[in-house]
N, C-alpha and C positions, 0 to 999 in steps of 0.2 A: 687442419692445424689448430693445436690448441692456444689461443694467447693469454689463456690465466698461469698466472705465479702463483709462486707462497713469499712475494713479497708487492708492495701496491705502495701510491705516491697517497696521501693523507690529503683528503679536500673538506673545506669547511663551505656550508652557502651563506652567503652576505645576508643578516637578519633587514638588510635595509635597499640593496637594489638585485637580490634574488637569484646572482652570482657566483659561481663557482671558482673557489681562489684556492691554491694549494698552500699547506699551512707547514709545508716544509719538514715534515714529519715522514719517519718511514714503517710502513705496518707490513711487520713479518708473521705470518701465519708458521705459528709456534710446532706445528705438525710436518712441516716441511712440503703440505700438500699444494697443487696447481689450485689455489679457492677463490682467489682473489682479481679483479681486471685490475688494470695498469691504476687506474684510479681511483680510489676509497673515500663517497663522503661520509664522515662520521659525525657530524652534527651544523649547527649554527655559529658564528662571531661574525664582524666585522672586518672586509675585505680595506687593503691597504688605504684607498682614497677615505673610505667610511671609518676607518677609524685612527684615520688623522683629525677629520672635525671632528668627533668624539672629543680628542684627545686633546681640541683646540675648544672645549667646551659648547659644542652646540648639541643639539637635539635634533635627530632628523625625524621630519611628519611624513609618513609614509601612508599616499591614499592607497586605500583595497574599497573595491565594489564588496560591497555589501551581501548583493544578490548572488554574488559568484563565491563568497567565502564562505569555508564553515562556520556551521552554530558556535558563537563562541561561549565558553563557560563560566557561569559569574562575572558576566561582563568583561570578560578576558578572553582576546584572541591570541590562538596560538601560532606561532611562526608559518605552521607547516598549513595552517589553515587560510592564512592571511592568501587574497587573490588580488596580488597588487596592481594597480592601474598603469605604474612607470612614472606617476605623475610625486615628485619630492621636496620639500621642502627645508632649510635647515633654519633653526634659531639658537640663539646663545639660551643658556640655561635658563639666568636672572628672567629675561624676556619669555621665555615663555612660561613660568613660572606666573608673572603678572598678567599677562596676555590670559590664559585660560582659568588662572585663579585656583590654581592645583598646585603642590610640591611635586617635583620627582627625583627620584634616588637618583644619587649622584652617578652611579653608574649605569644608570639605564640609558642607552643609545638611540632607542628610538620611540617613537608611537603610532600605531598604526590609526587613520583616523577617517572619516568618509567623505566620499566626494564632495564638491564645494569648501570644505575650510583651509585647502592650501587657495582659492580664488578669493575668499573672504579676505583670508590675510595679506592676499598683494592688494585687494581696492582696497586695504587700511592706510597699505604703506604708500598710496597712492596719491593719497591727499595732502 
């Protein structure tokens, strides 16, 4: 038995816990052919929980091993390359703005960062 359609439920993965969230979208294969499984991921956003703090102004610090992720390019890792550890962090914008001593676009949601500075930043907040 075949279970492909020419129609499939639209999935996005969460750029911040690696997640598979349906984005409520319906992809019809314009051919009328059987091409598609029941679910279609077509790219990156932010799954419901992750982009409520977004949207509540925070920044989530997303560790990835190092060792396990792709070469990133020009100092930029790419989503699909990030090899994240599970381990997450979130801050208000202001806060980590001053905390790392960088601006970021207002709509960037996350940053991927290396093991130790989500530990670093709790023994700060520790004292």
């Amino acid at each position: 038995m075949n279970d492909k359609s020419h129609v499939s439920l639209e999935q996005h993965v969460c750029l911040v816990c690696g997640a598979r969230f349906d984005t409520g979208a319906i992809l019809l294969d314009k051919r009328l052919r059987a091409s598609m499984e029941r679910h279609t991921t077509t790219g990156w956003g932010l799954c419901p929980e992750h982009q409520k703090l977004s949207d509540d102004g925070f920044v989530a610090l997303v560790e990835c091993d190092p060792q396990r992720s792709g070469s990133p390019g020009a100092n930029r890792m790419k989503p699909e390359q990030a090899y994240r550890t599970g381990r997450l962090a979130h801050l208000k914008r202001e806060v980590f703005a001053r905390v790392f001593n960088v601006p970021i676009a207002d709509k960037q949601p996350c940053v991927f960062v290396e093991p130790g500075v989500i530990e670093q930043l709790q023994a700060m907040t520790a004292h």
